[in-house]
N, C-alpha and C positions, 0 to 999 in steps of 0.2 A: 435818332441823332445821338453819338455819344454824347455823353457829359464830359463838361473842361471844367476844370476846378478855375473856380471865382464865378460861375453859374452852372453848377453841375445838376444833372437831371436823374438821379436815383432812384430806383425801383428795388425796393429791401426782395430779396432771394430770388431776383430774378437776373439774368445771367445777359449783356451788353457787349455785342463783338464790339471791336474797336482795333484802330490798327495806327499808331504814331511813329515816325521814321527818324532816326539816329541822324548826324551828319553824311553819313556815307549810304542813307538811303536802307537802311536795313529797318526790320523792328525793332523799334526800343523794349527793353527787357521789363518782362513785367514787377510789380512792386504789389507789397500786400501789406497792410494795417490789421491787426487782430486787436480788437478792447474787449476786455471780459471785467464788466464794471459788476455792481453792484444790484444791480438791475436787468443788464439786459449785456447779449454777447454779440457781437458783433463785427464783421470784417469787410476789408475793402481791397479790390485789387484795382492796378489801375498801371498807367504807361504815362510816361512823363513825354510833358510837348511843350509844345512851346508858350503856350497856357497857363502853363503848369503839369497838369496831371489829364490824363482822359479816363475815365473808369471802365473798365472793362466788368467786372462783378461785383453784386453789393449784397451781404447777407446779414439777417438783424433778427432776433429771436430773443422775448423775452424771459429769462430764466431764476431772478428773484435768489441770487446765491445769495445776498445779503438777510435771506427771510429768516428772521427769528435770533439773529445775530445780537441783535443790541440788546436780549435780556441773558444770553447766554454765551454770548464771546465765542460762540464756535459754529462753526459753519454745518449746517443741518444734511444728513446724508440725505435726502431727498434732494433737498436744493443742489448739493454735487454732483448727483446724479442727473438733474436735469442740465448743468450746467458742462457735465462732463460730455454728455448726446450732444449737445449744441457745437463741443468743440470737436467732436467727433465729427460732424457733419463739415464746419470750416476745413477742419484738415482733409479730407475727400477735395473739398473744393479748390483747396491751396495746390492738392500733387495735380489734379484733374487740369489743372489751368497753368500746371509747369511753371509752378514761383519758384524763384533758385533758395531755398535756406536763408543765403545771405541778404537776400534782399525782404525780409519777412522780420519784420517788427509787429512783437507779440508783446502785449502787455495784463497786465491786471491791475486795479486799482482798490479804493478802498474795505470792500469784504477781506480779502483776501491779506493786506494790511493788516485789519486789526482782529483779524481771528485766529485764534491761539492753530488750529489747526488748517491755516492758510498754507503755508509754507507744504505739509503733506498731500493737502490735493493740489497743487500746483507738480508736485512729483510723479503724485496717480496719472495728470492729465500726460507730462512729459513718455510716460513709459507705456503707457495706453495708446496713446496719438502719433507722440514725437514731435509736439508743438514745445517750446522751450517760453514758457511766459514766463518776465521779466515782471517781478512787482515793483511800481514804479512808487515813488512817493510824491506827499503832494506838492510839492515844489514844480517837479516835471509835469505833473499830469497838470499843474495851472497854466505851465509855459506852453505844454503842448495843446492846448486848449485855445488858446491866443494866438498860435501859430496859422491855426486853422481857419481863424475868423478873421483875422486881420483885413482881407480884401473886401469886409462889409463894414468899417468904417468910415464914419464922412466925414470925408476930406477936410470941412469947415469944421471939425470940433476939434476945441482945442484939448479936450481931454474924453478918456474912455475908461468906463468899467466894465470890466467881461465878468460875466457871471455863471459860471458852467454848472450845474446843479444835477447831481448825481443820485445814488440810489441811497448813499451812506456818507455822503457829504456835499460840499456845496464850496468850489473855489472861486476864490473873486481876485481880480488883477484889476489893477488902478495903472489908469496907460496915460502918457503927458505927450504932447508931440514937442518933436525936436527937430526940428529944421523940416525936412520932409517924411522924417522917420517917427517912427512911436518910441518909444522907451518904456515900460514897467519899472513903476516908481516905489510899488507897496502890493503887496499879494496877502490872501489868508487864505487858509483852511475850516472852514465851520466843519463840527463834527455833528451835520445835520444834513439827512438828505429827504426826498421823496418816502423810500421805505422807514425810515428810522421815524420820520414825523409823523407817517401812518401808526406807526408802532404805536410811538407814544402816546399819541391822542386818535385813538378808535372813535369811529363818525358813530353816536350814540341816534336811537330812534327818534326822526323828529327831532334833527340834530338843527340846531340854531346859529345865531351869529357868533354868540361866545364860543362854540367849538371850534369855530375858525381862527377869532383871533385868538384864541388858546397856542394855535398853531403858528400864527403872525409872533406873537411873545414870545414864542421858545426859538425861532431863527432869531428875530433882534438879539435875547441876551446872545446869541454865540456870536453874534457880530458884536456887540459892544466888547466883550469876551476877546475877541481876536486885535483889540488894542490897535485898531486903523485912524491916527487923528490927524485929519492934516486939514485945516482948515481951510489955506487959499487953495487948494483940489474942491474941497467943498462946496466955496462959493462959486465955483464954473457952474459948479452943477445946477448950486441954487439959481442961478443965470442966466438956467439955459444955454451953457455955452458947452455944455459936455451933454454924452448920451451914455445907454444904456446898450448891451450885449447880450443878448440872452441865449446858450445852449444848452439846450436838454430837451428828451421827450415830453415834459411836461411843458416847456413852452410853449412847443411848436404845438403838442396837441390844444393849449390856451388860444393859440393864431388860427386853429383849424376851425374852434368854437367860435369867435369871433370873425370869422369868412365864413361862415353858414354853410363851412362845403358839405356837400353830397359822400363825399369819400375822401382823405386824403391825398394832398395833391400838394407835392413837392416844392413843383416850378411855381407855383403861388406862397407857398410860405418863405421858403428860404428867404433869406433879404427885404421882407415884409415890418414895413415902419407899424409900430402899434403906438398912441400914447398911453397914459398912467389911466385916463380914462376908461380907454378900448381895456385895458387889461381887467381893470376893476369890474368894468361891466361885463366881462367874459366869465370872472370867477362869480358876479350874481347869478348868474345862467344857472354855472354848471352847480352852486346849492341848490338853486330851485329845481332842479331838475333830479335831485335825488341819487342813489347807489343806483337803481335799474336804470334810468332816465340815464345816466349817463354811461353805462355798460352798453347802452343800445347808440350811442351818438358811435359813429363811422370814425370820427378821427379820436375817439378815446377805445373802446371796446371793452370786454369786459377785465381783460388785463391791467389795463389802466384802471377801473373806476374808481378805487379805493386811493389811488395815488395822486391824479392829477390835481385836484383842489390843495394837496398837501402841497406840489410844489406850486400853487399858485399863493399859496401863503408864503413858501420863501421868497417867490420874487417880490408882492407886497413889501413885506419886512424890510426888505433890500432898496424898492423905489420910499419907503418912509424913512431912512438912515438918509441915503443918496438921494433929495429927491430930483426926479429928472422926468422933462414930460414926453422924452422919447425913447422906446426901447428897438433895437431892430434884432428881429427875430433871426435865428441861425439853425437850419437843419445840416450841422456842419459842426467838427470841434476837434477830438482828438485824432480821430484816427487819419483825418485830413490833415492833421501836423505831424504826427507820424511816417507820413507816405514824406513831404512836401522835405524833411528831416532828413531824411533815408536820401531822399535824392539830392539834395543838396550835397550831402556828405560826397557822395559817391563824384559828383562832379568836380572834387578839388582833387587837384594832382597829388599824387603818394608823399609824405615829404622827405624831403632831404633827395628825392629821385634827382638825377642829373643826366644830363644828355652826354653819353659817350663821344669822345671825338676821335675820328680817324685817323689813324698814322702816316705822319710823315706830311700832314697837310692841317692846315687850322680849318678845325669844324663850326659849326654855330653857335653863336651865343648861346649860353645858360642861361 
């Protein structure tokens, strides 16, 4: 069965016919999301419906371009080189599945930002591939992040925090409702992600509790740091009358810990209520359980091992500032606000266009 965005069913590098029809009955044209984060590169193709979007291919491969960044401000030829293969494989799959150009939003975000020689492999990639990524800053990548989740909020809260957690940073958006709409009230940027916390704080032998919250300390100051005060947003939370948003691979892989699955499994996480509880008793697990112990868990692998617990310390850090006893999990964020973006655009009329009228006779209203 395709995936319809607002319950999509994704399968990372595996390939979903799918077929959605325009007004006049034709195929709708397809649309492509590229993120080349900090961590991991990834794209999405998909056809807009009436739904929203239907996915037709989803490709995810983690590449670590941010590895080694935060003691040396420059992005590691190894790392571009694994990062560059990864987009080399997207581009194959972008001409292979006939995306028009126009319809193909390419991004990159934090590594790529703050590395002096960002801007040059974003050039190699373009002349290599013919991918044109757009470094986006983080203002957009917090809204396009929001954009993506928006249809896992509940309806009864009167207030929302998204929290996207990345490989090299960590945005958070403060959402109010307004009539029947959301609004973002207050947004920040932490200069702290999954990779950069690993950096920081290496999981020592026989690593304890103070290694962790070594890791919980260092996301608090950048949130006290990022200067977010608003009390009465605060006291919802205190409340309970607000919830929490979490996207990133390290959540979902904390939801996957916490659903004891067998292997990762999509249609069970996406939109999966965890509270501060579930969460906390997920990241005891995944200490007791060690670097190998969790290189061997199905929904971490050995790519993750060294990361997830780092980003289970941000989202702590984050339910101790906000505290809130519900978070709902999101395997869903940017590149679903990207696609959802792209098509909206595309659907308003050109401006200032006008309907010609015919001579000698009054034509139709404008």
């Amino acid at each position: 069965m395709p995936e319809t965005h607002g319950a999509p069913r994704r399968r990372d590098e595996r390939s979903q016919p799918s077929r959605s029809r325009d007004a006049s009955g034709r195929d709708a044209p397809l649309y492509g999301a590229l993120d080349l984060g900090t961590n991991n590169c990834r794209l999405l193709i998909a056809r807009p419906s009436r739904e929203g979007f239907r996915v037709v291919d989803s490709f995810s491969r983690i590449v670590r371009l941010g590895e080694g960044l935060s003691r040396t401000g420059l992005l590691d030829l190894r790392a571009m080189d694994r990062a560059y293969d990864a987009l080399a494989l997207c581009a194959e799959r972008i001409v292979r599945k006939g995306v028009d150009s126009a319809r193909l939003s390419a991004v990159a975000t934090q590594a790529c930002r703050a590395a002096e020689n960002g801007a040059d492999f974003i050039d190699r990639v373009r002349k290599g591939t013919g991918l044109r990524l757009r470094i986006i800053d983080p203002a957009e990548e917090a809204r396009l992040a929001v954009e993506g989740c928006l249809n896992l909020i509940d309806p009864k809260a009167e207030a929302v925090l998204v929290i996207d957690v990345g490989g090299g940073s960590t945005e958070m958006s403060w959402l109010k409702r307004s009539g029947t709409d959301w609004t973002t009230t207050a947004w920040m940027s932490a200069p702290v992600g999954v990779v950069t916390l690993a950096e920081r704080h290496p999981e020592p032998p026989n690593s304890g509790e103070a290694w962790y919250e070594a890791m919980v300390a260092d996301m608090g100051a950048a949130i006290t740091a990022g200067g977010i005060v608003d009390e009465p947003m605060l006291d919802l939370f205190r409340q309970n009358r607000a919830h929490l948003v979490g996207t990133s691979g390290a959540i979902t892989s904390l939801a996957g810990i916490h659903l004891n699955l067998p292997r990762y499994n999509r249609d069970r996480v996406d939109g999966l209520w965890m509270t501060r509880a579930d969460c906390e008793a997920a990241a005891d697990r995944l200490k007791a359980l060690g670097p190998d112990g969790r290189a061997r868990e199905a929904c971490i692998g050995p790519d993750r091992a060294d990361l997830v617990l780092a980003g289970a310390a941000i989202l702590e850090a984050v339910q101790r500032a906000w505290p809130s006893e519900r978070v709902r999990v999101a395997d869903r964020g940017l590149r679903e606000g990207l696609l959802l973006q792209r098509m909206r655009e595309d659907k308003k009329p050109p401006r200032g266009r006008r309907r010609r009228r015919g001579r000698g006779r009054p034509g139709p209203a404008a």
